[in-house]
C-alpha positions as CSV (number, residue, x, y, z in Angstrom):
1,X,14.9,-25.9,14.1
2,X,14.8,-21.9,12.6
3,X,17.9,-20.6,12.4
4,X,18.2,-17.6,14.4
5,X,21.0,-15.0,13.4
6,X,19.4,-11.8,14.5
7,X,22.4,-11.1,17.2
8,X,24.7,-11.4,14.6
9,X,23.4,-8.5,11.9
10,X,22.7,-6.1,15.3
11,X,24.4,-3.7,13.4
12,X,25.6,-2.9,9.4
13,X,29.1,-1.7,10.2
14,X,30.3,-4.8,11.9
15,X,30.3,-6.9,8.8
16,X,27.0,-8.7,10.1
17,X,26.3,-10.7,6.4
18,X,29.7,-11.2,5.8
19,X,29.7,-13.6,9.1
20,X,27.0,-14.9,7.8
21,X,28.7,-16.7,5.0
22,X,31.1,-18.9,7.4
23,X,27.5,-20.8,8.8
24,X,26.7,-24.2,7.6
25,X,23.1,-25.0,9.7
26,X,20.8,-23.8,7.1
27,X,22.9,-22.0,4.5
28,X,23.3,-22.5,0.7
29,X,26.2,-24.6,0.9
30,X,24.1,-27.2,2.7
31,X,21.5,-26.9,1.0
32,X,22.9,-27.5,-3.1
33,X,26.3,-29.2,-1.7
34,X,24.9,-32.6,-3.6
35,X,23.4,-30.7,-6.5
36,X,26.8,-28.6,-7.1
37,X,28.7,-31.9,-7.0
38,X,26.7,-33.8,-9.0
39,X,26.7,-30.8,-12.0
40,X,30.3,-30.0,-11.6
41,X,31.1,-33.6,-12.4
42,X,28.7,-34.1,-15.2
43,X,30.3,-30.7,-16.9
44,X,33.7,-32.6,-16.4
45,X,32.2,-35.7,-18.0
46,X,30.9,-34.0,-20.7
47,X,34.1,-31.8,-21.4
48,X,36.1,-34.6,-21.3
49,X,34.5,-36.1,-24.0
50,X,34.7,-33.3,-26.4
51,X,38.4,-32.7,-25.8
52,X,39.6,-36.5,-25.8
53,X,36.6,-38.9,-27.5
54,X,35.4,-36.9,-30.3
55,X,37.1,-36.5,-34.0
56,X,37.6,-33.2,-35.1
57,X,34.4,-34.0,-37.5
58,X,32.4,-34.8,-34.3
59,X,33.6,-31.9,-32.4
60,X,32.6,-29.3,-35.2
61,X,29.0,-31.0,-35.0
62,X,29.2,-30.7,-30.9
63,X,29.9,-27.4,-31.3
64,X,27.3,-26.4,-33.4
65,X,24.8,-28.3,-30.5
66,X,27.0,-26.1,-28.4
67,X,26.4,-22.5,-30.5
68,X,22.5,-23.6,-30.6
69,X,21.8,-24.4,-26.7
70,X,24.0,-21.1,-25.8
71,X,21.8,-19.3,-28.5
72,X,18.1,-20.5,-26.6
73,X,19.4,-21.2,-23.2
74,X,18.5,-17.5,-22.8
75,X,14.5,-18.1,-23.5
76,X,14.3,-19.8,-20.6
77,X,12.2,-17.6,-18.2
78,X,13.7,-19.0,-15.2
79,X,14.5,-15.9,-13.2
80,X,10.9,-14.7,-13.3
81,X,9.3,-18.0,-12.9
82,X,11.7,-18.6,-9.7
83,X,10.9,-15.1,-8.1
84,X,7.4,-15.5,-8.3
85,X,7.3,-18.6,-6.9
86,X,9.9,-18.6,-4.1
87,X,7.7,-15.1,-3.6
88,X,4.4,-17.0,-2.7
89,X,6.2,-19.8,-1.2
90,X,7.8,-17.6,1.6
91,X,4.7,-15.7,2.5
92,X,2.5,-18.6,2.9
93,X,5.7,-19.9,4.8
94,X,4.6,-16.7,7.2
95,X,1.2,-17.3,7.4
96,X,1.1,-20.7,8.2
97,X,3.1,-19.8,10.8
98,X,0.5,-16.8,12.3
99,X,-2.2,-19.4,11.7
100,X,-0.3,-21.7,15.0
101,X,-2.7,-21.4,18.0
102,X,-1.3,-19.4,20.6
103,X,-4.0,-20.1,23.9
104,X,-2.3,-17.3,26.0
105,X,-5.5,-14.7,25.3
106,X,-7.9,-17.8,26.2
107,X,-5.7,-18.8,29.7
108,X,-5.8,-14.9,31.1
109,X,-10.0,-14.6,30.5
110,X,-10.2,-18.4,31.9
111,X,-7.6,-17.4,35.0
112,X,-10.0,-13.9,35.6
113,X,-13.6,-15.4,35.0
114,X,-13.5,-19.0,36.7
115,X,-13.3,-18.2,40.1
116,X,-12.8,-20.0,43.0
117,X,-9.2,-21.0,44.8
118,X,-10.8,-24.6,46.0
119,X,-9.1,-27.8,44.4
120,X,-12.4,-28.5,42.4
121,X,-12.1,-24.7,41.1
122,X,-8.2,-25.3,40.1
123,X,-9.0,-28.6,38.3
124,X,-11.8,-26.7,35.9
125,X,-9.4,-24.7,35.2
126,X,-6.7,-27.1,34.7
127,X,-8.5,-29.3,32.8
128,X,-10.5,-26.2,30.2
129,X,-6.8,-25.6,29.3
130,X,-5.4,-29.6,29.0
131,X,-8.3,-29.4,26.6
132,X,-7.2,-26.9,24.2
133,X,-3.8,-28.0,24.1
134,X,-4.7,-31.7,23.7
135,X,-6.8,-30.3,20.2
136,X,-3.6,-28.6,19.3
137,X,-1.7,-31.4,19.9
138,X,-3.7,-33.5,17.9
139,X,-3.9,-31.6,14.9
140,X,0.0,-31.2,15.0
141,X,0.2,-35.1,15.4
142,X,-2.0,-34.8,11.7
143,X,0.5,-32.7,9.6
144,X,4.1,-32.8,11.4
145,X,6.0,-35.7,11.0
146,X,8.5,-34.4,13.8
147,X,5.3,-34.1,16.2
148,X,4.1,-37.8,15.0
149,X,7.6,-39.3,15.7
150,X,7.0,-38.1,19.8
151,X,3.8,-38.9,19.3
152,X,3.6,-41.8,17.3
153,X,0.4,-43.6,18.7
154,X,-2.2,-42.5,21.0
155,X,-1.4,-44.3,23.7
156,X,1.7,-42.0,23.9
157,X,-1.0,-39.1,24.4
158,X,-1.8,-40.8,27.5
159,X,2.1,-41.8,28.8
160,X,3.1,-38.2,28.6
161,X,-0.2,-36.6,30.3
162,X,-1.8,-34.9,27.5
163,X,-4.8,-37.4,27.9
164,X,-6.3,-39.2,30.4
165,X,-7.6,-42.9,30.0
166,X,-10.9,-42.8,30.2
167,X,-10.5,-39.6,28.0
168,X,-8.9,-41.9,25.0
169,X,-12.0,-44.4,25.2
170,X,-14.7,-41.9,25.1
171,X,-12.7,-40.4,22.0
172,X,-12.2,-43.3,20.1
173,X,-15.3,-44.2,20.6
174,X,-16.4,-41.0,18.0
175,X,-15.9,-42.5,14.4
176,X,-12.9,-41.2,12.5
177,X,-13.4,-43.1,9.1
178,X,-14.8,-39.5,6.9
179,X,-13.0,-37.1,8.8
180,X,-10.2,-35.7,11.4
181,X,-11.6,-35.9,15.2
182,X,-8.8,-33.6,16.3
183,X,-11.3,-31.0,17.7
184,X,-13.1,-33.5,20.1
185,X,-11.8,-31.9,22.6
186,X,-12.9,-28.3,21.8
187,X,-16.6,-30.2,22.6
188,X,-15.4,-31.0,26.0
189,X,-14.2,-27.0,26.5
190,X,-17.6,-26.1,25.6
191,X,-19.4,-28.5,28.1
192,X,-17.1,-28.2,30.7
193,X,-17.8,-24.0,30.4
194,X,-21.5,-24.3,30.4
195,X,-20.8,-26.6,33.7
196,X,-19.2,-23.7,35.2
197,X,-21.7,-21.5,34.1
198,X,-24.4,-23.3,36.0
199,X,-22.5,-23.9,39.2
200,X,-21.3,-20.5,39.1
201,X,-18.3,-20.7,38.7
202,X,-18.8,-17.7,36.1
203,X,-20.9,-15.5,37.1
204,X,-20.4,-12.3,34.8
205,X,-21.9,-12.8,31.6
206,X,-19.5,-10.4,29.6
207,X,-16.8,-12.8,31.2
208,X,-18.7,-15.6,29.5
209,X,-18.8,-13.7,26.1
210,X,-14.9,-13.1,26.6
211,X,-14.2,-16.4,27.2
212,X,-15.8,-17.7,24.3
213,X,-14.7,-15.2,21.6
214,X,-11.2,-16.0,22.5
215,X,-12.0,-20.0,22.2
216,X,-13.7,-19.9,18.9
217,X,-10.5,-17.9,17.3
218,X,-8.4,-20.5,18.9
219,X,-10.6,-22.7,17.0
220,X,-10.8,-21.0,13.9
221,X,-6.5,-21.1,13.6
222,X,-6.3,-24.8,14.7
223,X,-8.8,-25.6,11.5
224,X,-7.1,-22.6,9.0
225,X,-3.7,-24.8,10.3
226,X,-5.1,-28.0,9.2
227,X,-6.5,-26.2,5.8
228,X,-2.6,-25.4,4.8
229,X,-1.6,-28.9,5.5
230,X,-4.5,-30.4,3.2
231,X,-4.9,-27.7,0.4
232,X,-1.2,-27.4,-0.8
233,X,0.5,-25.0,-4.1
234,X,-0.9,-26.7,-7.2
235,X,1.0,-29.3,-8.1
236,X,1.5,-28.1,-11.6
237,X,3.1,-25.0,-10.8
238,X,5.8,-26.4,-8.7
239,X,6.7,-28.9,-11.6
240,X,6.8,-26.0,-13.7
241,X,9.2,-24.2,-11.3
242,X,11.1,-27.8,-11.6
243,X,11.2,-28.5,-14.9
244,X,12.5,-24.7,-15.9
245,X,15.5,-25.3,-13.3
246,X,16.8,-28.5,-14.5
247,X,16.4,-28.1,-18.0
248,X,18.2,-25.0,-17.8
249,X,21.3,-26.5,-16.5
250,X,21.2,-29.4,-18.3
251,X,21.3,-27.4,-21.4
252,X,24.2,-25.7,-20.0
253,X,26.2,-29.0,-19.4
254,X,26.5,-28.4,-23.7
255,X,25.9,-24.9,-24.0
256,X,28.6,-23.9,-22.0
257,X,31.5,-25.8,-23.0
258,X,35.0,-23.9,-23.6
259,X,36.1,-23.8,-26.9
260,X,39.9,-23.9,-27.3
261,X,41.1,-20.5,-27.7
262,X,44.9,-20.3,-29.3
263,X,47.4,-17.2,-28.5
264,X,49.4,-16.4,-30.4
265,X,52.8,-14.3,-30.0
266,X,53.8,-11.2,-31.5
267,X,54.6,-13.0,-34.9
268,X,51.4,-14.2,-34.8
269,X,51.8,-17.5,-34.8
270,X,50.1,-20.0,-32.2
271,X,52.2,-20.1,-28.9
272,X,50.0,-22.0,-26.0
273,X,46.4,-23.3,-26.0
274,X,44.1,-22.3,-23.4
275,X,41.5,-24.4,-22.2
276,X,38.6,-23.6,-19.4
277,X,38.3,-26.6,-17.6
278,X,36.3,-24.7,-14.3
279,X,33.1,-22.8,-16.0
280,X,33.2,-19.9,-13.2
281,X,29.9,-17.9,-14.0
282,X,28.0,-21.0,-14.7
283,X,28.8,-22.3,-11.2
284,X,27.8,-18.8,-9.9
285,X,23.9,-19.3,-11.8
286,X,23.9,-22.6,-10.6
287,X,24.6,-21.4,-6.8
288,X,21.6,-18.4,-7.4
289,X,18.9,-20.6,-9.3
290,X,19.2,-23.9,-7.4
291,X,19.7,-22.0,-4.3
292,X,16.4,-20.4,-4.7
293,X,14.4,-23.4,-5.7
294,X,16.1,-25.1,-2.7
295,X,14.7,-22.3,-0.9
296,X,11.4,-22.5,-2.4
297,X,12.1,-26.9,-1.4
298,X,12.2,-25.9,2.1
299,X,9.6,-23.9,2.9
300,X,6.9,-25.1,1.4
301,X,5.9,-28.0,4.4
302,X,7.2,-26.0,7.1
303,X,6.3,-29.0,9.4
304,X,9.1,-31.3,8.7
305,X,12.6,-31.3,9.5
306,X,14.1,-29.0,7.6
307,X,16.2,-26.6,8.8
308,X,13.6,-23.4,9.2
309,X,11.0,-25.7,9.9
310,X,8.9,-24.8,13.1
311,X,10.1,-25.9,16.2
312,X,6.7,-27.7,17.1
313,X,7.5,-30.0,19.9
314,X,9.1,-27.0,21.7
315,X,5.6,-24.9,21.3
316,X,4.0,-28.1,22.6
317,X,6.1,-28.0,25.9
318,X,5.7,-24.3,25.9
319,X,2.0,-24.0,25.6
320,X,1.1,-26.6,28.5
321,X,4.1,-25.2,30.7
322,X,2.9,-21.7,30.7
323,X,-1.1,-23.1,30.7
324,X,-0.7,-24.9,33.7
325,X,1.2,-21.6,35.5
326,X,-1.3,-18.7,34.0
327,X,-4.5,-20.5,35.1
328,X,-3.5,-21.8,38.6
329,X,0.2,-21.1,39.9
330,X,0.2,-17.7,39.1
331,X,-3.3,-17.2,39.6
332,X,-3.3,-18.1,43.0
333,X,-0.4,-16.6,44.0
334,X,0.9,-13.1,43.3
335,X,3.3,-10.3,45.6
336,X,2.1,-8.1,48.0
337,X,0.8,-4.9,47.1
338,X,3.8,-2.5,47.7
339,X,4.7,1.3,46.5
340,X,7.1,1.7,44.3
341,X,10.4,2.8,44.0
342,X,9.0,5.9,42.1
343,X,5.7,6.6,44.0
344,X,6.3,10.1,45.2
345,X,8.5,11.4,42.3
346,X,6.7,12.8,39.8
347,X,9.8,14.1,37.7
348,X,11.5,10.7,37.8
349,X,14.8,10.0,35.8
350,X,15.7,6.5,34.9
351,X,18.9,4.9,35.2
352,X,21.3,3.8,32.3
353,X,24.2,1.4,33.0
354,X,27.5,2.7,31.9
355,X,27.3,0.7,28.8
356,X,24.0,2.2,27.4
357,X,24.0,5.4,28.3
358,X,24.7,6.6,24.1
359,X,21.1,4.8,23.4
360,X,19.8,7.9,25.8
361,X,18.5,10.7,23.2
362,X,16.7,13.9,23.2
363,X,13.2,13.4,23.2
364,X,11.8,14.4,19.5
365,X,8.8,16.8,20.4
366,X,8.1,18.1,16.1
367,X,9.9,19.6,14.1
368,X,8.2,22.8,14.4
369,X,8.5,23.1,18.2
370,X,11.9,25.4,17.8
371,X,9.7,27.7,15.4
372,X,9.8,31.3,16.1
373,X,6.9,33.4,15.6
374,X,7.9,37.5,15.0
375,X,6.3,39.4,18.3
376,X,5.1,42.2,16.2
377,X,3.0,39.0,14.4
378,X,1.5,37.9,17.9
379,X,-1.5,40.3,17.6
380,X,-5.0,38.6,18.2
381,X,-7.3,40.0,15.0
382,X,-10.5,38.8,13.5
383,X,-10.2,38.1,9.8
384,X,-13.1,39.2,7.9
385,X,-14.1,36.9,5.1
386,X,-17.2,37.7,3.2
387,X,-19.4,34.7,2.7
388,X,-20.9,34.0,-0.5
389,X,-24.9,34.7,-0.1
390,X,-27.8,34.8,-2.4
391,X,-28.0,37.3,-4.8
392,X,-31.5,37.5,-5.0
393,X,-32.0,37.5,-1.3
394,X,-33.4,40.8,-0.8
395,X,-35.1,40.8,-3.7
396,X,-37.6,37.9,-2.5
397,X,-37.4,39.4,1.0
398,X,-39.5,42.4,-0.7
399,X,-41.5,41.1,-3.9
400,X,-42.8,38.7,-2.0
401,X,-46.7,39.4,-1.6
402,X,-47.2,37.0,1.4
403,X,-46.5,37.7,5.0
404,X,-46.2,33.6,5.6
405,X,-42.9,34.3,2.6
406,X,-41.3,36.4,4.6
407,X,-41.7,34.1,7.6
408,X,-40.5,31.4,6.1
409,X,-37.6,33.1,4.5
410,X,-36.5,34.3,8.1
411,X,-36.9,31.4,10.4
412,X,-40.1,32.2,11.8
413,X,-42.3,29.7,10.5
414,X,-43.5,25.7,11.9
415,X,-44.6,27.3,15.2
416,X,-42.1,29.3,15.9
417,X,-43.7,32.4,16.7
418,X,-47.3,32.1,17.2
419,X,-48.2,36.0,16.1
420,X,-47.5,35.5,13.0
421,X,-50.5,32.9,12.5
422,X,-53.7,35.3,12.0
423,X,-53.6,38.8,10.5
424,X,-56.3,41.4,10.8
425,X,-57.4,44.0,8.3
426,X,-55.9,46.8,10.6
427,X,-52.7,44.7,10.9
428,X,-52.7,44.4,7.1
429,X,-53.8,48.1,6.5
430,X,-50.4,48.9,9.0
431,X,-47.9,46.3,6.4
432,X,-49.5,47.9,3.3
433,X,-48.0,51.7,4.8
434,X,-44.9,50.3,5.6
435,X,-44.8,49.8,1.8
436,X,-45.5,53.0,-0.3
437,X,-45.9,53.1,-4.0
438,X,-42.6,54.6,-6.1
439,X,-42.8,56.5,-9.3
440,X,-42.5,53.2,-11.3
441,X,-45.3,51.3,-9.6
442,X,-42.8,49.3,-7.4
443,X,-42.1,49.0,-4.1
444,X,-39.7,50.9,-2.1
445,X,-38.2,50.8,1.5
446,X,-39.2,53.8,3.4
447,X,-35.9,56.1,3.1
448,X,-35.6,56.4,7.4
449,X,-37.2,54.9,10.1
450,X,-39.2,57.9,11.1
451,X,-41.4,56.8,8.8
452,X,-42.5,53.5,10.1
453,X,-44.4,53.6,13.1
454,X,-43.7,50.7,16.0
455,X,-41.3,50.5,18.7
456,X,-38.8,49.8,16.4
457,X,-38.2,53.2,15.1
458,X,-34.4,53.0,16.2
459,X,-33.5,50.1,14.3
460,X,-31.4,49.6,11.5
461,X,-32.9,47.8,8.6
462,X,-30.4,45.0,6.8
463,X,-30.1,43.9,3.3
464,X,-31.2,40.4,4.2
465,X,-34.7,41.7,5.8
466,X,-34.7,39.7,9.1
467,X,-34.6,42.7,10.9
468,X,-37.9,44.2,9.3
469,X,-39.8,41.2,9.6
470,X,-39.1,41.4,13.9
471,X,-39.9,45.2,13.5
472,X,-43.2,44.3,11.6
473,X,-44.6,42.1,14.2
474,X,-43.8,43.9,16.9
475,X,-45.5,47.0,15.5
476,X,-48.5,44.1,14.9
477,X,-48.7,43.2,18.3
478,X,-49.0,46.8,19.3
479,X,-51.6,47.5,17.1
480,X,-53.8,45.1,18.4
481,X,-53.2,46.2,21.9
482,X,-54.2,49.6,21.1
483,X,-57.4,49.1,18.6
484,X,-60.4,48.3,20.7
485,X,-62.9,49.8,18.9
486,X,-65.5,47.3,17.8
487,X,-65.9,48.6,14.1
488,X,-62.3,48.0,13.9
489,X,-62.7,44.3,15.5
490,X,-65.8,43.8,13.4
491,X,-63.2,43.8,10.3
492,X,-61.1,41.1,11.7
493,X,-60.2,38.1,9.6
494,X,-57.6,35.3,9.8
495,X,-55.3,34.3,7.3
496,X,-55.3,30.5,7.2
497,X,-52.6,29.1,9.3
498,X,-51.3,26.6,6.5
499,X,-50.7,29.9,4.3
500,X,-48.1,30.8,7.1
501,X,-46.8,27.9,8.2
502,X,-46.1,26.1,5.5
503,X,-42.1,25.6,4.9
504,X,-40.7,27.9,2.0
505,X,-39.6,26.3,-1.0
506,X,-35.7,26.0,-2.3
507,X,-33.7,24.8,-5.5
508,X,-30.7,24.5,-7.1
509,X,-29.8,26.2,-9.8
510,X,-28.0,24.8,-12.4
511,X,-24.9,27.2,-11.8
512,X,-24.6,25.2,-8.6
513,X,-26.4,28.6,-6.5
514,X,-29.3,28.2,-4.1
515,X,-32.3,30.1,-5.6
516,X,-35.7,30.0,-3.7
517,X,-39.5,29.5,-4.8
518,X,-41.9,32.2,-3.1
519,X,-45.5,31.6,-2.3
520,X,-46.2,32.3,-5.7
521,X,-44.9,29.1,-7.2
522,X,-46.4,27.1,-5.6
523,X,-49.8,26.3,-7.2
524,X,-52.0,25.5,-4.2
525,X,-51.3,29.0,-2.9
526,X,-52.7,30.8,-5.8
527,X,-55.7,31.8,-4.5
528,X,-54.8,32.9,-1.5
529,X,-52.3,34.9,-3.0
530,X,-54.0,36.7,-5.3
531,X,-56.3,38.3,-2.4
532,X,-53.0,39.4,-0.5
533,X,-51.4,40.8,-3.1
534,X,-54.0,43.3,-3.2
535,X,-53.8,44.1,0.6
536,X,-50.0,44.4,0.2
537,X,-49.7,46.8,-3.3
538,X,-49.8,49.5,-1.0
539,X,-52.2,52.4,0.3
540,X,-53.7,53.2,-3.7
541,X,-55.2,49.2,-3.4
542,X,-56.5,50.1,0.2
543,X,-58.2,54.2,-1.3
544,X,-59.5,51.5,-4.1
545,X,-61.5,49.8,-1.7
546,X,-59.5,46.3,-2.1
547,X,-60.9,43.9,0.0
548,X,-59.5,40.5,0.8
């Protein structure tokens, strides 16, 4: 019963809404016709009897009733309780609508999982689908009084072939005293399936899954349908809603009256009496407020037979119609495979008729795509950007005192390169000349890489050390290739491996920079520390006689 009119506002220069206003089948005229009547003729009433019945005593008390329901009329909140309301009503109009079960999603996994073309395969099918609209169908029969009058007993279920007999006696025989038995056959959906599980008639278990998702949200709109129908608006709001329209326009009836208004000519004395019999913007608030709580009227039980109330017997015959065709009809039968007309034409163009051919456009491919770039800007550079990095970087590179710090700090700790796990007193001697004593007592590089011995002679030391770390064992390992003389191995010792291979430490500042703990903050290293410390001051600890 929705009125459709989209055909008619296609487009906003043809005067689409103002066509609008010439239909009767659902517009405001039909719906506050009675209402408008019935007010009109009680403003009559009323100002009939202050112009003819009442003494001029009486009418100067009227009119003060008048001055006082004109003054308050006005405190009436009626706009914004009627805009809230007719608000919520229309949305839950929409969503009761969305909640309608629509078994299309269910009939394509139940035509592509049941297989078989037998008769016996056709009537599981069949009948898995009868089911589901049979459990719409009752429900609908529960909250539509247009459904119920097609519907009226359930014997009628059975005349029109929504039920069979047997069917009706095993579901009466389910007592329906507590509760609606509208989803009885949903049950039989799930037995029926679990048949054609076992006798394969579904064999893929995703298919299975599939099928059953889609039931159980079939499911889950058929009950959310019958929630709408049983929990309703609160009561008390609508009769708030009520009570603020009609009291408004009752008051108006006497708040509105026309007082006689005397012209006078241009001596100034009274010429003609005029009288407003037809209270023009009254009638205009009337049309607005009424109309909106007739609105508000109709949409709240969108099952009846209102105007824009669902067409629900036509979604009945729709449903089983196109049930009956997606699981068998259809399912069995289908065109041959063919080419089509466009198979070999990879640049097709597509035909417009004559009358159509303005809807073609340009096709919109960003509104940069016409941008042109300078040539002279088309050069391929790399930007250099200078990272932020640790100002203290070097610095622990070099005061550190431990070999296993300056593995950690460059990656080459945890196993990652096995030399760096023992240290000899040779090896040690060679790290404490590749550190000589400055003026101050500090350390310094040495100023070229003549200096160092190794095969690393050639390379390039960087601020951030990794390079003299890789120089340093290298110049280890050929050290120990070269010493074989046994006084020299008779020196050996190991550092313990958990002094090198244990991870480095790091913080954060409070200024939000990464600072880093060396070996010597960390108090279980102490001891160890303090023995290389003296290996590493330099060649005045080794003349000393320092000794690990």
């Amino acid at each position: 019963m929705t009125v459709s009119y989209q055909n008619e506002v296609a487009s906003s220069t043809s005067g689409g809404f103002t066509r609008l206003l010439l239909k009767w089948r659902g517009s405001l005229y039909k719906l506050i016709y009675r209402e408008l009547a019935l007010f009109c003729l009680a403003y009559a009433a009323v100002s009939l009897v202050y112009f003819k019945l009442l003494t001029e005593d009486q009418q100067r008390v009227f009119e003060q009733i008048r001055d006082y329901c004109n003054q308050f009329i006005s405190l009436i909140p009626l706009s914004f309780v009627l805009g809230f309301y007719v608000t919520f009503v229309a949305q839950r109009w929409w969503q009761q609508y969305t909640a309608i079960p629509w078994p299309d999603k269910i009939l394509h996994a139940i035509a592509l999982y049941v297989r078989g073309a037998d008769e016996n395969s056709r009537m599981i099918r069949r009948t898995m689908v009868r089911y589901l609209n049979l459990s719409l169908i009752l429900l609908l029969r529960s909250i539509s009084s247009a459904v119920k009058r097609r519907l009226p007993t359930l014997d009628h279920l059975v005349e029109s072939g929504f039920m069979t007999a047997q069917e009706l006696e095993e579901f009466t025989s389910v007592p329906r005293k507590e509760f609606n038995t509208y989803w009885i056959p949903c049950c039989w959906f799930v037995s029926l399936l679990r048949e054609a599980r076992t006798t394969n008639h579904v064999v893929d278990s995703m298919g299975l899954k599939l099928i059953v998702e889609t039931f159980n949200e079939y499911r889950a709109n058929c009950g959310l349908l019958w929630s709408y129908d049983w929990v309703s608006i609160p009561l008390v709001y609508t009769q708030v809603v009520t009570i603020a329209t009609y009291t408004f326009f009752v008051a108006c009836l006497v708040g509105r009256q026309q007082e006689i208004i005397q012209l006078a000519d241009s001596e100034g004395k009274p010429a003609v009496q005029l009288d407003l019999y037809l209270p023009f913007f009254t009638i205009l608030q009337f049309l607005f407020y009424m109309g909106l709580l007739k609105v508000a009227e109709q949409l709240i039980n969108p099952f009846g037979d209102d105007d824009e109330d669902f067409e629900l017997n036509w979604i009945i015959d729709r449903h089983v119609k196109v049930s009956y065709l997606i699981v068998d009809t259809l399912n069995i039968r289908r065109p041959p495979l063919v080419k089509d007309m466009y198979f070999d034409d990879p640049g097709l163009t597509l035909p417009y008729t004559e009358a159509s051919v303005q809807y073609k456009i340009p096709t919109y491919r960003g509104s940069v795509d016409n941008m042109k770039v300078p040539v002279k800007e088309h050069t391929m550079v790399l930007p250099e950007i200078k990272e932020e990095q640790d100002d203290d970087e070097s610095e622990h590179f070099f005061g550190s005192t431990s070999l296993g710090s300056i593995a950690a700090e460059n990656g080459l700790i945890d196993g990652r390169d096995p030399r760096v796990g023992a240290m000899s007193v040779p090896d040690e001697a060679l790290l404490a000349s590749r550190n000589h004593a400055s003026p101050n007592g500090g350390r310094v590089r040495p100023k070229n890489r003549s200096e160092s011995a190794g095969s690393c002679g050639d390379q390039s030391l960087t601020d951030s050390g990794r390079p003299e770390v890789t120089c340093l064992i290298s110049e280890l390992d050929e050290r120990r290739t070269t010493d074989a003389s046994p006084q020299g191995s008779q020196h050996r010792f190991s550092v313990p491996s958990v002094f090198v291979q244990a991870p480095s430490f790091r913080r954060e500042s409070p200024g939000g920079s990464r600072s880093r703990k060396t070996w010597a903050d960390a108090a279980p290293f102490q001891p160890l520390l303090g023995r290389s410390e003296r290996l590493l001051d330099g060649p005045e600890s080794q003349s000393n006689g320092a000794r690990p």
